[in-house]
C-alpha positions in Angstrom: -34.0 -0.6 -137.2 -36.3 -2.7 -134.6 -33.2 -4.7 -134.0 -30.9 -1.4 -132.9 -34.2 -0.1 -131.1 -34.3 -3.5 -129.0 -30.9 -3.4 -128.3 -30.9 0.0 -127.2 -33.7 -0.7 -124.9 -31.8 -3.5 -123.7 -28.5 -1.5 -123.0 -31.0 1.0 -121.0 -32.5 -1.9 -118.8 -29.5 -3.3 -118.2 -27.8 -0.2 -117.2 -30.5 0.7 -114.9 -29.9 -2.8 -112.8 -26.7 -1.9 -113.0 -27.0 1.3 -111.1 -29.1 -0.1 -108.8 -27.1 -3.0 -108.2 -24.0 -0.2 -107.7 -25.8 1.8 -104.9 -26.2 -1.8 -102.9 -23.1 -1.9 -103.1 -21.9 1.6 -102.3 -24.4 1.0 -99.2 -22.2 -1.8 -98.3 -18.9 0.1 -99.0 -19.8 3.1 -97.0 -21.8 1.6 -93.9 -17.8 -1.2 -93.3 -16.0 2.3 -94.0 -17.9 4.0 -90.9 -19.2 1.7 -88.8 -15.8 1.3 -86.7 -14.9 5.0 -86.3 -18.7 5.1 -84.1 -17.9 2.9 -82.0 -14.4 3.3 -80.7 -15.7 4.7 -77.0 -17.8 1.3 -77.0 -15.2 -0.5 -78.0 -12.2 1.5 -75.5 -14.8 0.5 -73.1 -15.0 -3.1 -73.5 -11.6 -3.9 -74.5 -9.1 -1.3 -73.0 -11.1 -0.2 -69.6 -7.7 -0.1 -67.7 -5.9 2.8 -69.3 -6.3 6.2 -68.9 -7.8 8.1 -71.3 -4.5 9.5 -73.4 -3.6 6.0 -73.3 -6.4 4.7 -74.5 -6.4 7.2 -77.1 -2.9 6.8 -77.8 -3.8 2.9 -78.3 -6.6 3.5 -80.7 -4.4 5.5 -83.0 -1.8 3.1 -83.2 -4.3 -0.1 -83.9 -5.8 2.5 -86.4 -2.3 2.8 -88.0 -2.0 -0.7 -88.3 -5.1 -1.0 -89.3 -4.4 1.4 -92.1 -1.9 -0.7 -93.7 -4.5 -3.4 -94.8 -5.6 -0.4 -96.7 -2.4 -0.8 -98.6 -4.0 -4.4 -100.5 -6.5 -2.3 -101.7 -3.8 -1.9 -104.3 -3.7 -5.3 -105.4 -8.0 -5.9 -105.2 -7.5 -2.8 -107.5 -4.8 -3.9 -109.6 -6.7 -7.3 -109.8 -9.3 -5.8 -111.8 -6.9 -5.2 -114.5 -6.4 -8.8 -114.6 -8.9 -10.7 -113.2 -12.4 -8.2 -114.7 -14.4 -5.7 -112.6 -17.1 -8.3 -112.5 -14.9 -10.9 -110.2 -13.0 -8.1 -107.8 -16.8 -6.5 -107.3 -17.9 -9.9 -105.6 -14.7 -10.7 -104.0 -14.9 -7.3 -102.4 -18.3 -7.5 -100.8 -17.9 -10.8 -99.3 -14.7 -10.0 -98.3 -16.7 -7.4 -96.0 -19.1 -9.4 -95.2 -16.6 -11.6 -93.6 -14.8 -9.5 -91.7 -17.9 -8.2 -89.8 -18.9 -11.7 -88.8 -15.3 -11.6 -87.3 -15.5 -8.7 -85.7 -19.1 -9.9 -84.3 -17.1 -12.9 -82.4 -14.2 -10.9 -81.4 -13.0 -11.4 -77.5 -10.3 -9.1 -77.2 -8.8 -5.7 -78.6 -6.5 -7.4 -80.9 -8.5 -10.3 -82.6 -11.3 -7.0 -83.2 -8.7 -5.2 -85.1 -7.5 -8.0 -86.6 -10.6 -8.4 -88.5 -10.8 -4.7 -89.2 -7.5 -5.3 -90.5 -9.3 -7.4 -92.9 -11.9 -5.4 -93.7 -9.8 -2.6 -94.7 -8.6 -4.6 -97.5 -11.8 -4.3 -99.2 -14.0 -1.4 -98.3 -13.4 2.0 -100.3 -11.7 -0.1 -103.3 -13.6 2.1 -105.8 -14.3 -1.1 -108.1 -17.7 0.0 -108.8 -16.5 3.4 -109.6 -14.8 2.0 -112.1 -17.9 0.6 -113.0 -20.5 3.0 -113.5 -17.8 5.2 -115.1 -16.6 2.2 -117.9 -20.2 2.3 -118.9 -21.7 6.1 -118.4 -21.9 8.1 -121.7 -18.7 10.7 -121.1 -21.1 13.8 -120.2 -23.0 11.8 -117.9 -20.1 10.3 -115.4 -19.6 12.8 -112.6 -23.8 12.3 -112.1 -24.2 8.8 -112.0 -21.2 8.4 -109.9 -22.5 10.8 -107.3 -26.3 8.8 -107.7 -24.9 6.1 -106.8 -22.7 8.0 -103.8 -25.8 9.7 -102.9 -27.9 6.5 -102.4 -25.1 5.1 -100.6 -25.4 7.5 -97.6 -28.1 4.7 -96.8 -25.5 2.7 -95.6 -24.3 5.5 -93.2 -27.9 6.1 -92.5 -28.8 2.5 -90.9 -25.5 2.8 -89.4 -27.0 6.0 -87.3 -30.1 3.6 -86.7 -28.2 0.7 -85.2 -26.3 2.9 -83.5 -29.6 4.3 -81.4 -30.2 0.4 -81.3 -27.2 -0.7 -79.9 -25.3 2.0 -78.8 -26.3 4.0 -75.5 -24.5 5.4 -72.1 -25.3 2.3 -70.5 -24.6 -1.0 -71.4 -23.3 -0.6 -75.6 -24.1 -3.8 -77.5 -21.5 -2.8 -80.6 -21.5 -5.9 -81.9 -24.8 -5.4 -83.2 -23.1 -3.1 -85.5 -21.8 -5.7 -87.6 -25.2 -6.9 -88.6 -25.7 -4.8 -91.7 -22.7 -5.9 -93.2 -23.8 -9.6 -93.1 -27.1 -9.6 -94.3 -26.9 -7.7 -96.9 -23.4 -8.5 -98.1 -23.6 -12.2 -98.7 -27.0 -12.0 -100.8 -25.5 -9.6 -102.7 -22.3 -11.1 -104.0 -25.1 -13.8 -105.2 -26.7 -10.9 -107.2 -24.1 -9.1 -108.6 -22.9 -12.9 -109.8 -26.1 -13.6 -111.8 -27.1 -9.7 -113.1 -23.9 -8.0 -113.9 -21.8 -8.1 -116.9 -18.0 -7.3 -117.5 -18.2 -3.7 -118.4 -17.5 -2.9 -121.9 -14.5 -1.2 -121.8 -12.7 -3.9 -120.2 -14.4 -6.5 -122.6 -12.6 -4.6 -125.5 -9.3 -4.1 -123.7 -8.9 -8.3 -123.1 -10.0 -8.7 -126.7 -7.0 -6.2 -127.7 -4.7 -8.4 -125.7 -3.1 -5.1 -124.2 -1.7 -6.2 -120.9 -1.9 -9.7 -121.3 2.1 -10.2 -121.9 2.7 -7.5 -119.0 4.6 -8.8 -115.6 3.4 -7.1 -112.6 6.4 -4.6 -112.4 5.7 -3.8 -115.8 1.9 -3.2 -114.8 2.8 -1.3 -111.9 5.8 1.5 -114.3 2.8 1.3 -117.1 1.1 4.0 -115.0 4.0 6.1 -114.8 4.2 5.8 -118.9 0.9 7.3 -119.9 0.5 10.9 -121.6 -0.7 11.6 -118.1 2.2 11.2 -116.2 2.9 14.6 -114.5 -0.5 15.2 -113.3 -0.9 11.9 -112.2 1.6 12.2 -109.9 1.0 15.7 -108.8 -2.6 13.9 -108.1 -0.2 11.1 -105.8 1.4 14.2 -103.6 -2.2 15.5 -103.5 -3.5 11.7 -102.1 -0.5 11.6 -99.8 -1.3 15.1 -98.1 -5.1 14.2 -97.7 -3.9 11.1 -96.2 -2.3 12.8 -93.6 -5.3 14.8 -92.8 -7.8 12.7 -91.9 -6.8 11.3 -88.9 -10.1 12.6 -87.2 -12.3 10.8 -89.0 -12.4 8.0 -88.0 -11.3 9.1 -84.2 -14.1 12.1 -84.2 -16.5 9.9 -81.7 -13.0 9.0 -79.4 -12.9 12.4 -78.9 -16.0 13.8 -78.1 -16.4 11.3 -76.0 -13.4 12.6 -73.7 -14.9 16.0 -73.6 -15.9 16.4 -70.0 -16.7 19.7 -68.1 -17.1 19.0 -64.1 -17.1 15.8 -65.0 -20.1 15.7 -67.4 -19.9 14.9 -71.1 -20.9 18.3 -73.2 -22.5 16.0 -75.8 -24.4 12.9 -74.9 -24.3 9.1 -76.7 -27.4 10.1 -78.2 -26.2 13.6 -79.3 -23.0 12.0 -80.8 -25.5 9.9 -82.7 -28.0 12.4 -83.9 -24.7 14.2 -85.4 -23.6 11.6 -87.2 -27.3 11.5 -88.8 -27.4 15.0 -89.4 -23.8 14.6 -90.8 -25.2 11.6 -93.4 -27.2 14.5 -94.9 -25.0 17.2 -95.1 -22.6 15.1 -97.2 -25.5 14.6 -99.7 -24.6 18.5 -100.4 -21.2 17.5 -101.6 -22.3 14.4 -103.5 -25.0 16.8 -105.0 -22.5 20.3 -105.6 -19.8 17.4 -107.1 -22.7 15.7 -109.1 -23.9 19.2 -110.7 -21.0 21.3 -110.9 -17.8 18.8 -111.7 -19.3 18.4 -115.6 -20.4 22.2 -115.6 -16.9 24.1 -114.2 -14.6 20.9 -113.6 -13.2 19.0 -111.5 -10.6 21.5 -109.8 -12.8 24.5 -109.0 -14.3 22.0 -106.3 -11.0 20.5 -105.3 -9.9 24.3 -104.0 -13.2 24.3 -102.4 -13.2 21.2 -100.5 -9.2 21.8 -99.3 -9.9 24.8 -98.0 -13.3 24.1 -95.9 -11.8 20.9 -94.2 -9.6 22.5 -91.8 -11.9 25.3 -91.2 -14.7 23.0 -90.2 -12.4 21.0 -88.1 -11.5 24.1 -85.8 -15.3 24.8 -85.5 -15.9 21.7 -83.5 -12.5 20.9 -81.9 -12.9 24.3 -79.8 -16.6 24.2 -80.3 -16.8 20.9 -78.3 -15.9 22.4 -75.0 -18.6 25.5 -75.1 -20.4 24.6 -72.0 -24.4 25.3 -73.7 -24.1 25.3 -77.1 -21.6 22.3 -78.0 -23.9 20.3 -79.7 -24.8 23.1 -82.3 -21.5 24.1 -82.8 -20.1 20.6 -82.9 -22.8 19.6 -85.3 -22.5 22.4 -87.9 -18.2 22.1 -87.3 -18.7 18.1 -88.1 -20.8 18.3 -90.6 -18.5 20.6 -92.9 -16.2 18.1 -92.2 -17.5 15.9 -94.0 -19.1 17.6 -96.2 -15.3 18.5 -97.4 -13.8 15.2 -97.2 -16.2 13.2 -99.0 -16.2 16.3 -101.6 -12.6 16.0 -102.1 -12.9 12.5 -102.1 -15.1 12.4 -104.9 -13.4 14.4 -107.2 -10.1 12.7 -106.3 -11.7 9.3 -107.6 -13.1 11.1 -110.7 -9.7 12.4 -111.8 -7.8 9.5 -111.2 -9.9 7.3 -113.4 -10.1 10.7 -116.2 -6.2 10.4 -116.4 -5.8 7.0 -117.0 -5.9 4.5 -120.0 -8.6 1.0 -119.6 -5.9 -1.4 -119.1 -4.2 0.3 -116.3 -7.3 2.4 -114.6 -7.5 -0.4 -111.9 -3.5 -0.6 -111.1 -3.4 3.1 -111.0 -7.0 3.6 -109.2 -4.9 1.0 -106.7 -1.7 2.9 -106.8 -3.6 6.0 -105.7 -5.3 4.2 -102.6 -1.7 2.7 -101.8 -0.2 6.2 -101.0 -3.2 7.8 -99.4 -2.8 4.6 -96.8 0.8 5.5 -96.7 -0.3 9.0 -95.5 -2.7 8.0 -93.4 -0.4 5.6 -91.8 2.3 7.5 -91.1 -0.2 10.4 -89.7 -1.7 7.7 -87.1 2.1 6.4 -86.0 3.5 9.8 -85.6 0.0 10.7 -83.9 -0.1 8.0 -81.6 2.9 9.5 -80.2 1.4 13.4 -79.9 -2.1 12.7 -78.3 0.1 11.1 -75.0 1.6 14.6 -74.7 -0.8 17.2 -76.7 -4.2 15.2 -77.0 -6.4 14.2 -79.5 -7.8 17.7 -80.6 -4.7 19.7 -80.6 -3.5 16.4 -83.1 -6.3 16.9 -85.1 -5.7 20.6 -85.7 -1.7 20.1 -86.8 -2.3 17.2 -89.7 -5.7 19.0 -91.3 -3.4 21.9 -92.0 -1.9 19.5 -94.9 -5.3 20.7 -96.8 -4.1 24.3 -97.4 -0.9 22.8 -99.1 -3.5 21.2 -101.6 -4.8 24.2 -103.1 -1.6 25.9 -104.8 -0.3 22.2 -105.6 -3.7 21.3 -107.8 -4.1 24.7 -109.3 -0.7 25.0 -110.8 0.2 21.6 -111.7 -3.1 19.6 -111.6 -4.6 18.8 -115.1 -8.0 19.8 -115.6 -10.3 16.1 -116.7 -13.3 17.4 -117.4 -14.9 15.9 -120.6 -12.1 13.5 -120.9 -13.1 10.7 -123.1 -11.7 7.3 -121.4 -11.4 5.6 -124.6 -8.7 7.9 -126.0 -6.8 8.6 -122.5 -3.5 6.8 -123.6 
């Protein structure tokens, strides 16, 4: 009895490192995933000051689209899990980060800076220590500690807004500076995770069963399609695919306020931009916090409706809102933050699910597979809307792909399985 009391002491220490050790991480994760959508004016500025405006715009879509397909390895970091532990892709993942900020830092022209965002889209968003925290959560405890941990990594986001008043002004942008988050904490951190974290259980037991071990990596790869899931993992890939379409403004939001001009004059200042994007960082905690209450409580698809159906509302608010002469700002604000609010709610339910519907030995190849065809979306959005902004701009581009949302709703609520309660150990 004082043995199985010690050890369960033990299993609640370690698991409390664990999460902390997650949210540095998801710090990480989130500041490399917005850091270079803030800066794109700075960067237009520095690197493409010859081009006109649609042009440059035009430009930044199409490096974003390239971009986008070193979003297509996440696959394999994912799929590597599967083969190589959660433990090893986790490190590889964060100093693979790391290192592509220190290349962005020395960058001296457009291309070698998007190479090196080309590299660090290989590795941020990988959802490896979703995987994580959800192989070792009790089963009615894993939509909260995911969100926890999502919720402590709006930190990330949050010194991004405070490097940003740093380094980012109407006169004179310093962007690089940006890229000093990422390396300081990233490299320390791969030697922490090294010496505190364990393989997680559930993929302990899985080795030991010798379950994929004879498995080539096409048979990997049509293992996910041979799961009691199937169906609705599929219907989850159409789902993925659409939202990848969508988002194009994301990560071109700060392009486009930027070209807002009335007489000449910006509506919304460097500052403003950056005081939305703090107020923003907030706002999404309501959708960590909605996802982190509510998923266990009426499941994960109630919120997926939600989220689909507020995105493209929200991104009319500030698209037309941006040009009111007084009141942009407010309008923008409240516009962009139910943006977000939307897609990291989505988001957040989309990784849940995925992870519900699939077995231990293929959850990383199929968490992978996932990210493969939202990059496919997103990259075919950026090519065929490179084209539209020379002709139509970047708002009235933004408009036509967030309509994909609306197609989300009757797709998930008539063909979408419900994961709520799932236990991962019996998902076969």
């Amino acid at each position: 009895m004082v043995e199985s009391s010690k050890d369960k002491g033990s299993d609640n220490s370690y698991f409390k490192r664990l999460i902390v050790v997650l949210m540095l991480v998801q710090m990480l994760d989130s500041f490399s995933t917005v850091f270079p959508g803030a800066i794109q004016s700075a960067i237009a500025s520095d690197f493409l000051a010859g081009f006109t405006t649609n042009q440059q715009d035009s430009i930044i879509a199409f490096g974003t689209a390239i971009v986008s397909i070193g979003m297509c390895f996440l696959f394999f970091s994912q799929y590597l899990s599967d083969r190589l532990g959660r433990k090893r892709m986790l490190i590889i993942t964060v100093f693979g980060m790391s290192f592509a900020a220190v290349g962005m830092f020395f960058s001296t022209s457009y291309i070698m800076y998007m190479i090196f965002v080309f590299i660090l889209s290989f590795f941020f968003s990988s959802d490896i220590w979703l995987i994580y925290v959800n192989e070792e959560a009790k089963t009615n405890k894993r939509a909260l500690y995911s969100n926890i941990i999502l919720m402590a990594g709006l930190l990330g986001p949050i010194f991004m807004v405070i490097l940003r008043v740093i380094f980012i002004s109407d006169i004179d942008p310093f962007w690089q500076g940006m890229t000093f988050f990422p390396i300081v904490l990233g490299f320390p951190l791969c030697v922490i995770i090294y010496f505190t974290l364990k393989e997680t259980k559930k993929y302990q037991e899985m080795k030991e069963s010798g379950i994929n071990e004879s498995r080539s990596f096409k048979e990997d790869l049509t293992a996910i399609f041979k799961t009691e899931n199937r169906k609705p993992y599929i219907i989850l890939l159409v789902i993925v695919f659409f939202r990848g379409m969508s988002g194009m403004y994301i990560g071109l939001f700060e392009k486009y306020i930027d070209n807002v001009r009335i007489g000449g004059e910006r509506t919304i200042s460097q500052d403003g931009v950056t005081i939305i994007f703090l107020m923003t960082i907030f706002a999404v905690f309501i959708a960590y916090a909605i996802n982190g209450f509510l998923a266990d409580k009426i499941g994960r698809k109630p919120l997926l409706y939600l989220w689909s159906f507020l995105s493209p509302i929200s991104v009319i608010i500030w698209v037309f809102g941006a040009y009111h002469p007084s009141s942009a700002f407010l309008i923008v604000l409240v516009g962009y933050a139910m943006s977000h609010i939307s897609f990291w709610g989505a988001t957040g339910v989309i990784r849940l699910t995925t992870i519900e519907l699939l077995p231990t030995d293929r959850r990383g190849t199929g968490v992978g597979f996932r990210s493969l065809i939202g990059s496919f979306g997103a990259i075919i959005a950026l090519f065929l809307g490179s084209a539209v902004i020379l002709v139509l701009g970047l708002g009235t581009t933004f408009l036509i792909f967030v309509m994909g949302n609306f197609i989300i709703i009757p797709i998930a609520y008539f063909f979408l399985k419900e994961t709520k309660g799932v236990e991962l150990g019996e998902v076969k």
